[in-house]
C-alpha positions as CSV (number, residue, x, y, z in Angstrom):
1,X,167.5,-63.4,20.9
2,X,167.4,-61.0,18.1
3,X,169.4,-57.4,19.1
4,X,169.1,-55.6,15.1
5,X,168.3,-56.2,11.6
6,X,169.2,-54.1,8.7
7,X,167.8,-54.9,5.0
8,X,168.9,-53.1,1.6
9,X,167.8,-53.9,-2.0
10,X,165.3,-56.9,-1.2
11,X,161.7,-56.8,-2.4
12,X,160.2,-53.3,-1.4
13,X,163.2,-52.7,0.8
14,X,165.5,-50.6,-1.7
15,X,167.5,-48.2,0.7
16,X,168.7,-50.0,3.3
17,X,166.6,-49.7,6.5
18,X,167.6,-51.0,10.5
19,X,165.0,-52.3,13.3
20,X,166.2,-53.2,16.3
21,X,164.6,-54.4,20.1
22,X,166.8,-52.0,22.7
23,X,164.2,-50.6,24.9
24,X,164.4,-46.7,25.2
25,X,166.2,-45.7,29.1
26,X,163.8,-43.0,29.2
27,X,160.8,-45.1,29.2
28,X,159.8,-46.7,32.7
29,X,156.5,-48.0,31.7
30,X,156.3,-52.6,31.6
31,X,159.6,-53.0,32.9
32,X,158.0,-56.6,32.4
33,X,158.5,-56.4,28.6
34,X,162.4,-55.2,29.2
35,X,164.9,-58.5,29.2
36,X,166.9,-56.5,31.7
37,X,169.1,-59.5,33.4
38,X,170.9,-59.8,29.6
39,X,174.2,-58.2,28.9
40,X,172.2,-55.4,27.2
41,X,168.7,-55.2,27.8
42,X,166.3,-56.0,24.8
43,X,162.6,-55.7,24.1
44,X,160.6,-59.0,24.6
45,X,158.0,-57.6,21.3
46,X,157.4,-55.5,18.7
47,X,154.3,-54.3,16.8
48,X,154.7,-53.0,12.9
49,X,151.8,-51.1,11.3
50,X,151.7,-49.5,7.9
51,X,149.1,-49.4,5.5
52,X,148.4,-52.5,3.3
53,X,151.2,-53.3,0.6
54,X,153.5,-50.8,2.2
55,X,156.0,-53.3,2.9
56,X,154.9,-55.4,6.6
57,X,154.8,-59.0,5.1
58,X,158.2,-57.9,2.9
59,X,159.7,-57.4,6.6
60,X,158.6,-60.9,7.8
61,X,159.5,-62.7,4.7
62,X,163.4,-61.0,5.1
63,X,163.5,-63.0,8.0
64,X,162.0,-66.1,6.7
65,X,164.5,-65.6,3.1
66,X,167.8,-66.0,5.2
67,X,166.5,-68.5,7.7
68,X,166.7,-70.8,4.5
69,X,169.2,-69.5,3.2
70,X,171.3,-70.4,6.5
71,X,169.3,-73.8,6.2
72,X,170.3,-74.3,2.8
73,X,167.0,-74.7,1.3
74,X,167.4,-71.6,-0.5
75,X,168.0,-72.6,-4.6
76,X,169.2,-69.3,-5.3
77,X,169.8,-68.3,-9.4
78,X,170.5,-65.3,-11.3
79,X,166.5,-65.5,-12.3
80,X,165.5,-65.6,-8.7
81,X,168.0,-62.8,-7.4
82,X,166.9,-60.4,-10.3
83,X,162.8,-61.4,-8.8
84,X,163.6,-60.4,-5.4
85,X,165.7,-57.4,-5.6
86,X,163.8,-54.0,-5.8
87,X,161.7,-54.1,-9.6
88,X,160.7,-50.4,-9.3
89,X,164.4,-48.8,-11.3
90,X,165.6,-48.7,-14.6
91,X,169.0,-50.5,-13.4
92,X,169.3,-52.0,-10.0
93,X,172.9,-52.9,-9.6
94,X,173.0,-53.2,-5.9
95,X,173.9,-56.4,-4.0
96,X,171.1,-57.5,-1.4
97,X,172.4,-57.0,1.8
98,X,171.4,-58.8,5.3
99,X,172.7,-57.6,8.3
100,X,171.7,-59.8,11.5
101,X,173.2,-59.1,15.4
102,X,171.6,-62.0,17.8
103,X,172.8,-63.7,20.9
104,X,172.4,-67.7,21.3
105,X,173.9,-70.1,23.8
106,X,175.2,-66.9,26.2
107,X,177.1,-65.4,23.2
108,X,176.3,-62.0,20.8
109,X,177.1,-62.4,17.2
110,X,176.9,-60.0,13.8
111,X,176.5,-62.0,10.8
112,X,176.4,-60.2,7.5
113,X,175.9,-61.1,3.7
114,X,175.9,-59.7,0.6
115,X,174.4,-61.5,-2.6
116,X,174.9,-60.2,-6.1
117,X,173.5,-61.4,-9.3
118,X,175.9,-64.4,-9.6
119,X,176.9,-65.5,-6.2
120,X,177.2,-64.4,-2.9
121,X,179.9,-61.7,-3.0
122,X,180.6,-61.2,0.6
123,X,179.5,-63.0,4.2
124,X,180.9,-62.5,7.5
125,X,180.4,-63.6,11.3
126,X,181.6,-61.8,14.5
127,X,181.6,-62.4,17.6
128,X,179.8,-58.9,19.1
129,X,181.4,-56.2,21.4
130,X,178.1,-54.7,21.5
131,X,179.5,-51.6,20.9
132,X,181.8,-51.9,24.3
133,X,184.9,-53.3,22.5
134,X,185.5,-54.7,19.3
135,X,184.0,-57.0,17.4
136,X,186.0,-60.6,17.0
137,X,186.4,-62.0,13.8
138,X,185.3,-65.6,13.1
139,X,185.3,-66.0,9.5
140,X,184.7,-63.7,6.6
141,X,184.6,-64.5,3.3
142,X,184.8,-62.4,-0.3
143,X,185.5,-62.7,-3.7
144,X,188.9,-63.3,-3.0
145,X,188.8,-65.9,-0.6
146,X,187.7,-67.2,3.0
147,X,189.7,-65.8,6.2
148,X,189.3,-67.1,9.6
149,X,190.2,-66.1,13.5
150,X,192.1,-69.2,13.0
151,X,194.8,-70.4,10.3
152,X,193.4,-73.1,7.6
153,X,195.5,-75.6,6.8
154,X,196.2,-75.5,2.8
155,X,194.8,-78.4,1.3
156,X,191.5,-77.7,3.5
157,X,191.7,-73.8,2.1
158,X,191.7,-75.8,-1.3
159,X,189.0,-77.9,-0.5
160,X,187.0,-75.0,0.6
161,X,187.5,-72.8,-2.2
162,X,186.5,-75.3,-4.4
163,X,183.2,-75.9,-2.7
164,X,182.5,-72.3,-2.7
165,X,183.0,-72.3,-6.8
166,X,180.9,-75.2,-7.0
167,X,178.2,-73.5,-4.6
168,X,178.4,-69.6,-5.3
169,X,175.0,-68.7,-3.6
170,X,175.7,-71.1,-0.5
171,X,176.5,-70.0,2.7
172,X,179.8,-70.7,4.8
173,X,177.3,-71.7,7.4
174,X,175.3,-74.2,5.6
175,X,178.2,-75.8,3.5
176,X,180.6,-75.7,7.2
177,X,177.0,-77.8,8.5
178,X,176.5,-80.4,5.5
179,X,180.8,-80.4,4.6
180,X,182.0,-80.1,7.9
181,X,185.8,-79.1,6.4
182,X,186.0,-75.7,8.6
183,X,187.0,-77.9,12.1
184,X,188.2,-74.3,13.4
185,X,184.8,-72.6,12.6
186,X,182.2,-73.4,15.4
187,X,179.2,-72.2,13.2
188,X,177.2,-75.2,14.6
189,X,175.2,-73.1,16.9
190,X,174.7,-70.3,14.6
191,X,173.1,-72.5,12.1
192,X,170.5,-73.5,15.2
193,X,169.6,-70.3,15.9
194,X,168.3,-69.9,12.7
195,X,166.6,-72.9,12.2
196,X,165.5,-73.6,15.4
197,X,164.7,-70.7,17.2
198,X,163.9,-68.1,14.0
199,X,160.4,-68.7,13.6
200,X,157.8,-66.8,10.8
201,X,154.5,-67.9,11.2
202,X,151.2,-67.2,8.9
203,X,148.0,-67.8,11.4
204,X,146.0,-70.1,9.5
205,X,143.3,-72.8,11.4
206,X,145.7,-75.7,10.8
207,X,148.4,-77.5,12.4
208,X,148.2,-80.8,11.1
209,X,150.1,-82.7,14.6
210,X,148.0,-80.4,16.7
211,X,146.3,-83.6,18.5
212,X,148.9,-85.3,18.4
213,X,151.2,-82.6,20.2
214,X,149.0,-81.9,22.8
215,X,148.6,-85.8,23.6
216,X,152.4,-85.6,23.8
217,X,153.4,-82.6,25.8
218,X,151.8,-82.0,29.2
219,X,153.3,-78.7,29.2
220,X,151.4,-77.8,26.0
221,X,148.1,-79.0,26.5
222,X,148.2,-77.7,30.1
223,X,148.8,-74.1,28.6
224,X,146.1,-74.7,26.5
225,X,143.2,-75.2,28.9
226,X,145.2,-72.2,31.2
227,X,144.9,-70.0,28.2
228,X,141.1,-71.0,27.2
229,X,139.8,-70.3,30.7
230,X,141.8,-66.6,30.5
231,X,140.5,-65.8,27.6
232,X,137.1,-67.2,28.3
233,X,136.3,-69.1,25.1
234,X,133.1,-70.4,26.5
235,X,135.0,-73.5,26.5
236,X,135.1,-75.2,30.0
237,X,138.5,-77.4,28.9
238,X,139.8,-79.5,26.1
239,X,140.5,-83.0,25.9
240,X,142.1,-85.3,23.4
241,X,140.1,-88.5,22.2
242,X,141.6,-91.5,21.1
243,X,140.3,-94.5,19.2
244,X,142.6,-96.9,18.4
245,X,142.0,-99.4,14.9
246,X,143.2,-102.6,14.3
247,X,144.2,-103.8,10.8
248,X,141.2,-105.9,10.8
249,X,138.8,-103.1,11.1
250,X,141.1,-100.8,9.5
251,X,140.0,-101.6,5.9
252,X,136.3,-101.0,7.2
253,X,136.7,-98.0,8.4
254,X,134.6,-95.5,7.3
255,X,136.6,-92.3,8.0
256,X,139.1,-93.4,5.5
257,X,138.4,-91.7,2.2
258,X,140.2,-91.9,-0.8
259,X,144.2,-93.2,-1.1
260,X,144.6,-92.5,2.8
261,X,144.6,-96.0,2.9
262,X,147.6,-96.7,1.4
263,X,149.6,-93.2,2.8
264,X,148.6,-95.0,5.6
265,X,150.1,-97.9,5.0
266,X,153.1,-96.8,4.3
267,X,154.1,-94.7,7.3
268,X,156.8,-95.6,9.6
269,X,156.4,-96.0,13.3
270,X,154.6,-93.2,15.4
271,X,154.8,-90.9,12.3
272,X,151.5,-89.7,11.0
273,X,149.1,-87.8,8.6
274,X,146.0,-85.6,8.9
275,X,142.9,-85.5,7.7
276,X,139.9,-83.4,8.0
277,X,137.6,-80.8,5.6
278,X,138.5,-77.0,4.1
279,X,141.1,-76.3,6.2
280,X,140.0,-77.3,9.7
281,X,142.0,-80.3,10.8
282,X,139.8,-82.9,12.5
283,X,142.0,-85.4,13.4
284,X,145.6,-86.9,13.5
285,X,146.1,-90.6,12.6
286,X,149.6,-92.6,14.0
287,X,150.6,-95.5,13.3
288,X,152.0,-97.5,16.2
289,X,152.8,-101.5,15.5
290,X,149.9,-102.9,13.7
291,X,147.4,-100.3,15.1
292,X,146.4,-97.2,13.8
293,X,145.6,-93.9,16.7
294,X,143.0,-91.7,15.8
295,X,143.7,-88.1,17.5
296,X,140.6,-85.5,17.7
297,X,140.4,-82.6,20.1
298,X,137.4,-82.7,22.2
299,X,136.0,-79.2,23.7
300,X,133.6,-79.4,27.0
301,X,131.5,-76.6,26.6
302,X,128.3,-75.6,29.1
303,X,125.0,-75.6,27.4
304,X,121.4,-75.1,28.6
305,X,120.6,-75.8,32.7
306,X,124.4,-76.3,32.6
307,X,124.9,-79.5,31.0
308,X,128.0,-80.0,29.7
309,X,128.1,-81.3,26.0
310,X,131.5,-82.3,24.0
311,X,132.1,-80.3,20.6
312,X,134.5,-81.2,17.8
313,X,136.9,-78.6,16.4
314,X,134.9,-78.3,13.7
315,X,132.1,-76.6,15.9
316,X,134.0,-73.9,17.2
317,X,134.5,-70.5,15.5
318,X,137.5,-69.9,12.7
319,X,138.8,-67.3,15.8
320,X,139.2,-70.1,18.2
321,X,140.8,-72.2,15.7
322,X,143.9,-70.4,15.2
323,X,144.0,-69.3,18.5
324,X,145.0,-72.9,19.6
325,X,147.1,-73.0,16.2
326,X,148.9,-70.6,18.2
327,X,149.6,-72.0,21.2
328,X,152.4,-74.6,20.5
329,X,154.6,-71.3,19.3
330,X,153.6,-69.2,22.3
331,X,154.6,-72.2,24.2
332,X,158.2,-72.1,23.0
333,X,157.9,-67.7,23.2
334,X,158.0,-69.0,27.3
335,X,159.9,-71.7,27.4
336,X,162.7,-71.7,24.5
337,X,165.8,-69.5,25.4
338,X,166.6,-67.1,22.6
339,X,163.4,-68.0,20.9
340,X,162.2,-65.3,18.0
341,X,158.6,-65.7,16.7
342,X,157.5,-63.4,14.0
343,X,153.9,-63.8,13.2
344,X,152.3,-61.7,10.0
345,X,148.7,-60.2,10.8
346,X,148.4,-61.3,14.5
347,X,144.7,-59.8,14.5
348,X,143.7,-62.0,11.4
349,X,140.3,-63.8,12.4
350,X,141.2,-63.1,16.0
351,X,138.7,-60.6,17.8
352,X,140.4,-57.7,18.9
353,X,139.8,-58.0,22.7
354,X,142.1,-61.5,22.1
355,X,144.6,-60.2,20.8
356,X,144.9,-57.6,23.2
357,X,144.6,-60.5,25.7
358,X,147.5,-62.1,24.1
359,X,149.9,-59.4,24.0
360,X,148.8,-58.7,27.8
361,X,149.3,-62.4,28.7
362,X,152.6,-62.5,27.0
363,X,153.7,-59.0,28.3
364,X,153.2,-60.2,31.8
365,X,154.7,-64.0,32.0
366,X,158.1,-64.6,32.5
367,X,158.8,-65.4,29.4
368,X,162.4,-66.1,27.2
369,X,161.9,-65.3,23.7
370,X,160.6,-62.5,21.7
371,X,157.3,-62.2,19.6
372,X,157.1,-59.7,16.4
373,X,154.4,-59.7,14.7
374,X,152.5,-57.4,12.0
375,X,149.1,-55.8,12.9
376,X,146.1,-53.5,11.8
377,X,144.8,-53.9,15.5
378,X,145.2,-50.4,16.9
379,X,144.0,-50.6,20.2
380,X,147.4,-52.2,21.3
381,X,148.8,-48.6,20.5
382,X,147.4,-47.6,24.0
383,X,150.7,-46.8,25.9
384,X,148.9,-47.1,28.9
385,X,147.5,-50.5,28.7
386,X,149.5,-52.5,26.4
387,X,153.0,-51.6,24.6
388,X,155.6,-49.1,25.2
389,X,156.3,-46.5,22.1
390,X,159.7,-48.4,21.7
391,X,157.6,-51.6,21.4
392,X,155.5,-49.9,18.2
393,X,157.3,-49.7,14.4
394,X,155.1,-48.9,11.1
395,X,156.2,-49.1,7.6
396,X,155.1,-46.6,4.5
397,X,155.7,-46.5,0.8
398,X,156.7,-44.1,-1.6
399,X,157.8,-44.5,-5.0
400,X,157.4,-48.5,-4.1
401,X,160.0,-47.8,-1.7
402,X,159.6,-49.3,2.0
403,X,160.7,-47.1,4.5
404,X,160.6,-48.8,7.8
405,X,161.2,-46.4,11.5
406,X,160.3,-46.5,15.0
407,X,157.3,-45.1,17.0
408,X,160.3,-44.1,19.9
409,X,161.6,-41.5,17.1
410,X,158.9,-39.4,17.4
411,X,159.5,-38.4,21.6
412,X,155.9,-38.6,22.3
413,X,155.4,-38.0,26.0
414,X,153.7,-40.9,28.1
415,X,150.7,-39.5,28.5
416,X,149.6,-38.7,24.8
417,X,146.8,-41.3,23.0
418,X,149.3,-42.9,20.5
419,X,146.1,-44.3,18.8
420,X,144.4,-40.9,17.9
421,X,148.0,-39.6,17.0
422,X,148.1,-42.5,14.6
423,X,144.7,-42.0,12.7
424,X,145.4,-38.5,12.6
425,X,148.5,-39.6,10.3
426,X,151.1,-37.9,13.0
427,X,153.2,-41.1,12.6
428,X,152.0,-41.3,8.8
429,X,152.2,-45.4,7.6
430,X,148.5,-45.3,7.0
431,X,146.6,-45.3,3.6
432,X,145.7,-42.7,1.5
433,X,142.1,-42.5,0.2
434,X,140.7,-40.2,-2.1
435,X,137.3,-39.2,-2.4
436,X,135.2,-41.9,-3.0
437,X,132.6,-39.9,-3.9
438,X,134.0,-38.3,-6.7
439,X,134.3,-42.0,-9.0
440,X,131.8,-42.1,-11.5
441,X,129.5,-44.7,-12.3
């Protein structure tokens, strides 16, 4: 569960800017989107708006930058630090900074790190007080050495230092994970939270196991067909179709095009590849023994004098399509405790009246993660209907500077049209246009 994140000197984000996901006390409206049985309450989502290139997908992509660097699939260099610190000054000598407060498995933490040009110059974890008592040191670590809650015996503090020297833009989390030297540090869990339940997700109308997933979870593909007759797709249900192939039909087989015979050959029990055309996936193939599973989604739709045809994914509209890419992360959103999906341009190919949908649907299920997400779609600024003020941030850009600030900071009372404020430019984070008509041919 993510509590606040502050970010300083990384991509657009130059001064150092904090969101967070505490609900307002002076707001009573969707106690539903209020996770009010935690030891502080948080919100359950969040909307960001700003004008294009003012900053939103810089936001998401902080999130997804120290997920691998936690991960250790981060290859950081001096070359790639000096790319993704802010460009727009003569002489940026600032470290990028992370600051990250969370709760997983029951327990609030604060993790913070600091990377300079040549190494990471300082990182620490806490255990939160959440501002009720203090903050509990686990491990913190600087240029001058590594300090933990708990006494390290000397020739491991040796050991430690030396893979630190050898690894200078590594974290004490992912080295602890892969060199498991630190026996006193339990950063096991924290490295889980941020691979497992940090999440940043571009809608795009592939997921490559789709099939396959919904063959495998009853859960998934029952949400599915609940969320298609909600949102009223025209689609009566979906179905997965198998065909199972032999090896002595396999090398007939028609649907195999080019060298996917031999990736084929070469994959390892009930793994698998997809294949279809653009970007639309139309089916999953698993191997499983000497047989090969063919995995298509099949939609029954109504047709004239209500017969009832069966369509292929690649019939249905680029809007439906990433709608059901969606579903396997809106699954976990309900199911996964401590679960934090961020999702850039929610309303991307989506028609409005979905997405509003959606962020109804979500609002109202008990859920036990939290969705953020990036939008354009103004009508989920009805306070009414849809989100609470706290719910709402926007970014905007000066000087190539992203400034990044809550909706709740302006005090607007519960009854005013946040959506006419926002056109109006009361909130500013919206583009400025000149007068077209004044550009000459």
């Amino acid at each position: 569960m993510l509590l606040r994140f502050s970010i300083e000197n990384f991509l657009s984000f130059y001064n150092k800017v904090t969101f967070d996901m505490f609900p307002n006390p002076r707001k009573t409206s969707f106690p539903s989107h209020i996770y009010s049985n935690e030891t502080i309450p948080v919100l359950k989502q969040a909307a960001i708006y700003g004008a294009n290139a003012s900053g939103k997908s810089n936001f998401l992509d902080a999130f997804r930058f120290i997920r691998e660097l936690i991960e250790g699939k981060n290859k950081l260099n001096e070359t790639i630090i000096s790319n993704i610190k802010y460009q727009l000054v003569e002489e940026n000598t600032k470290d990028i900074t992370f600051n990250i407060e969370f709760k997983t498995k029951g327990k609030y933490y604060k993790y913070f790190i600091a990377i300079g040009a040549s190494a990471i110059k300082e990182e620490s974890l806490y255990f939160s007080g959440l501002g009720k008592e203090e903050d509990k040191l686990i491990f913190t670590r600087t240029e001058d050495g590594l300090k933990t809650s708990k006494r390290i015996n000397k020739d491991i503090a040796s050991a430690t230092k030396d893979m630190i020297n050898k690894n200078p833009f590594s974290t004490i989390i992912s080295l602890n994970k892969n060199f498991p030297l630190l026996a006193n540090i339990d950063t096991e869990s924290i490295y889980n939270w941020f691979v497992e339940n940090l999440e940043t997700l571009s809608i795009k109308p592939e997921l490559p196991q789709l099939p396959h997933i919904l063959s495998k979870s009853k859960e998934i593909f029952d949400l599915t067909n609940l969320l298609i007759k909600e949102l009223d797709l025209g689609v009566e249900s979906v179905d997965i179709k198998e065909e199972v192939i032999n090896k002595e039909t396999f090398n007939d087989n028609n649907q195999l095009v080019g060298d996917l015979k031999s990736r084929l050959d070469n994959l390892d029990e009930e793994s698998g590849i997809a294949i279809g055309n653009s970007n639309t996936i139309l089916h999953n193939i698993i191997k499983k023994g000497d047989d090969y599973i063919f995995k298509s989604l099949i939609f029954h739709q109504l047709g004239i004098n209500d017969y009832k045809g069966e369509l292929n994914i690649n019939n249905q509209s680029t809007g439906t399509q990433k709608l059901l890419m969606l579903i396997p992360a809106l699954y976990k959103l309900i199911h996964q405790e401590d679960y934090v999906l961020l999702i850039d341009e929610l309303e991307n190919s989506i028609h409005p009246m979905l997405i509003t949908a959606i962020i109804k649907y979500f609002g109202n299920t008990d859920t036990k993660g939290q969705l953020i997400f990036t939008t354009h779609e103004t009508e989920l600024l009805n306070q009414q209907k849809y989100m609470r003020p706290d719910e709402v941030w926007f970014t905007e850009k000066h000087e190539g500077i992203t400034d990044l600030y809550s909706l709740n900071d302006f005090k607007e009372h519960n009854t005013i049209n946040i959506r006419n404020g926002y056109f109006e430019g009361r909130y500013g984070a919206i583009p400025f246009i000149g007068n077209l008509s004044e550009i000459e041919d």
